[in-house]
C-alpha positions in Angstrom: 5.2 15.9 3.5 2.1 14.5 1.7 2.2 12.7 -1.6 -1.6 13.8 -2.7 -0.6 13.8 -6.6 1.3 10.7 -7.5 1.1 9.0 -10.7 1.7 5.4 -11.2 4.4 4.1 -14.1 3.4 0.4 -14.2 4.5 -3.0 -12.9 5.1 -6.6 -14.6 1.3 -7.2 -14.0 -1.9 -6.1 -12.9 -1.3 -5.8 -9.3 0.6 -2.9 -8.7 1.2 -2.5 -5.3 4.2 -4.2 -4.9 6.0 -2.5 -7.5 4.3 1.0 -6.0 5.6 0.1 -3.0 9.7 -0.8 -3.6 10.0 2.2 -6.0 8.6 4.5 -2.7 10.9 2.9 -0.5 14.2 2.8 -2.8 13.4 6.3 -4.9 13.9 4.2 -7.8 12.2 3.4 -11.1 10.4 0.1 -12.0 13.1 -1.3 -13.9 15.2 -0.8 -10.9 13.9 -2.3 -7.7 14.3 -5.9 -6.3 12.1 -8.4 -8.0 8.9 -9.9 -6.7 8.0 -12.8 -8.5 3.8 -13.2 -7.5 3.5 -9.9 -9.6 5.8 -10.9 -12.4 9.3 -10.2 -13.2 11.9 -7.7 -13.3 14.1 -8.6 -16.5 16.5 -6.1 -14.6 16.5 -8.0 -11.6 19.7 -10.0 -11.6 21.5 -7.5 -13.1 23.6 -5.7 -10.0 24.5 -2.3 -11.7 20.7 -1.8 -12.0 19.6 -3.2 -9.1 22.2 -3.0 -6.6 22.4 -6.3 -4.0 23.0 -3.5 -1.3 19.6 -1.8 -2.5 18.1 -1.9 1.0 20.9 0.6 2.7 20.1 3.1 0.5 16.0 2.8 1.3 13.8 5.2 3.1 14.0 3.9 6.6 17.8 3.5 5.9 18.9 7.0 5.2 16.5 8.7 7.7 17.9 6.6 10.2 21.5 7.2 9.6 20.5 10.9 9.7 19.3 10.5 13.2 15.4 10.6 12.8 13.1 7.7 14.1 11.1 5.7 11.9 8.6 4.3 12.2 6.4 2.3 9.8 2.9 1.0 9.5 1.3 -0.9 6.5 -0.4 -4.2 4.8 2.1 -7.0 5.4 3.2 -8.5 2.2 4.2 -8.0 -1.1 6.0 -5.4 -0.3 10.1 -4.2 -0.1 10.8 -6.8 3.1 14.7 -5.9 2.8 13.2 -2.0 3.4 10.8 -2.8 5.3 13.0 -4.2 7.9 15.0 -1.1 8.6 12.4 0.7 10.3 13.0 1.0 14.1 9.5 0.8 14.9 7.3 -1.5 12.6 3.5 -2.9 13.0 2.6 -4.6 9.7 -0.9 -5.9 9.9 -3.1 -6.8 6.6 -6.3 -5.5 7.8 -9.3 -5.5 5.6 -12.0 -6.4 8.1 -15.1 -3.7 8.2 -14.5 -2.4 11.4 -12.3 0.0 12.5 -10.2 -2.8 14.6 -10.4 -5.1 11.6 -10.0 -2.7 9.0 -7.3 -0.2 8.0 -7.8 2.5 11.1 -6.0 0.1 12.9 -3.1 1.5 11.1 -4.5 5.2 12.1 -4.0 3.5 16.2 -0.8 2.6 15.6 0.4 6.1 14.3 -1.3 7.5 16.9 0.0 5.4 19.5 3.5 5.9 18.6 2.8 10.0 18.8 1.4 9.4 21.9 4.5 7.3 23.1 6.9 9.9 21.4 4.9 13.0 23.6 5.1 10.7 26.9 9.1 10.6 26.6 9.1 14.3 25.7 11.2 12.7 22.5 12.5 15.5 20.6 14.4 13.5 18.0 12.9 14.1 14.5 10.9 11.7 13.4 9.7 9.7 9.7 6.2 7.9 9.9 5.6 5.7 6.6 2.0 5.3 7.1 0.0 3.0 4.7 -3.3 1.2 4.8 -4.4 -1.9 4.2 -7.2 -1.2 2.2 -7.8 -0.8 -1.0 -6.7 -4.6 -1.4 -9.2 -7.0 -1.6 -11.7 -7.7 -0.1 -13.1 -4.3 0.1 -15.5 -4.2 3.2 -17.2 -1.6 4.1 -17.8 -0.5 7.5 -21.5 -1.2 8.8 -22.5 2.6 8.7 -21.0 3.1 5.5 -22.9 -0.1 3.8 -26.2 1.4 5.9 -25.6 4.8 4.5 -25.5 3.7 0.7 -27.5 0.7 0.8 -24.6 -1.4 0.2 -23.3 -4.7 1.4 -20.0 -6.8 2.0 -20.3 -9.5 -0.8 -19.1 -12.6 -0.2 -21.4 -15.2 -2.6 -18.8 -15.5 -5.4 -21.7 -17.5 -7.2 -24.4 -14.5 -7.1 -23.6 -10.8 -7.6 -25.0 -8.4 -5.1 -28.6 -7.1 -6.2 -28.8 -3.6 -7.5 -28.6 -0.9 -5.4 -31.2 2.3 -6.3 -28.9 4.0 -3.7 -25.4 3.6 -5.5 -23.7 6.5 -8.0 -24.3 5.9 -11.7 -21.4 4.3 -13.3 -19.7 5.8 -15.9 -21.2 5.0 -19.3 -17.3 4.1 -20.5 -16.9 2.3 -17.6 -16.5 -1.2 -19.6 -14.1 -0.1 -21.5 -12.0 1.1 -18.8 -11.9 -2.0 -17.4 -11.1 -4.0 -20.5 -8.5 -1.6 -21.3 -6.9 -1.9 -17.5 -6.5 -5.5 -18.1 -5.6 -5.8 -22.1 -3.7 -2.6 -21.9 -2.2 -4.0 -25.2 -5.5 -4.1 -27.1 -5.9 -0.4 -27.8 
């Protein structure tokens, strides 16, 4: 199963992976998953008959195992569902956002790979649940050397000078300020 079409409801602040990321792994809504306080609070948090202290049984990796599958996971260590994360029987959590693909987020593509490759070796038959995430887009967002070749592009890493302008790089949206200011005053409309 793919998820090629899913929407967002919010978090406690502007980073929204973490919240993304418990409310995949427990099939529950933002004011119902575990609190993570670096990206803000769940006012729910404490309260057990929304967020049950036994939460992590009840995850991904939990049911599918108790069903008899394998699982195995693969994903940016941190800020994520650690009481989840934990019941995967296979598990290599790397934050990889190097331009290259051993540096970068196809390491995460090896891994999955690997662990096919392992499964086919031992003629494993058993079924199987691969939660397969990158790295990437977290910051910093390097490109791989091709890539930046390709587009005229570069890895910036002088905080005290922007990158010159690239003739080579897509217009950006004329609205494209607004955008942003709404994505991080989302109360100023």
């Amino acid at each position: 199963m793919v998820f090629d079409g899913a929407y967002h409801m919010g978090a406690w602040a502007g980073g929204v992976c973490t919240p993304s990321r418990h409310m995949i792994m427990s099939g529950r809504t933002l004011w119902h998953i575990p609190d993570k306080s670096r990206f803000g609070r769940n006012p729910n948090a404490s309260n057990p008959r929304l967020v049950p202290p036994d939460l992590a049984d009840f995850t991904m990796a939990a049911v599918f195992n108790r069903a008899g599958y394998d699982t195995m996971r693969t994903c940016k260590r941190g800020n994520s569902y650690e009481a989840a994360n934990a019941r995967f029987t296979v598990r290599h959590d790397a934050s990889k956002r190097g331009d290259t693909d051993e540096t970068g987020s196809a390491w995460h593509a090896e891994r999955v790979l690997d662990y096919l490759d392992d499964r086919k070796r031992r003629r494993d038959t058993d079924p199987f649940l691969i939660y397969f995430g990158f790295s990437h887009p977290h910051d910093p967002r390097n490109g791989k050397p091709e890539l930046l070749h390709k587009y005229g592009a570069v890895n910036h890493t002088d905080k005290s000078r922007p990158p010159t302008l690239n003739p080579k790089a897509p217009a950006l949206p004329s609205n494209l300020g607004l955008i942003i200011f709404l994505a991080f005053y989302p109360n100023e409309r």
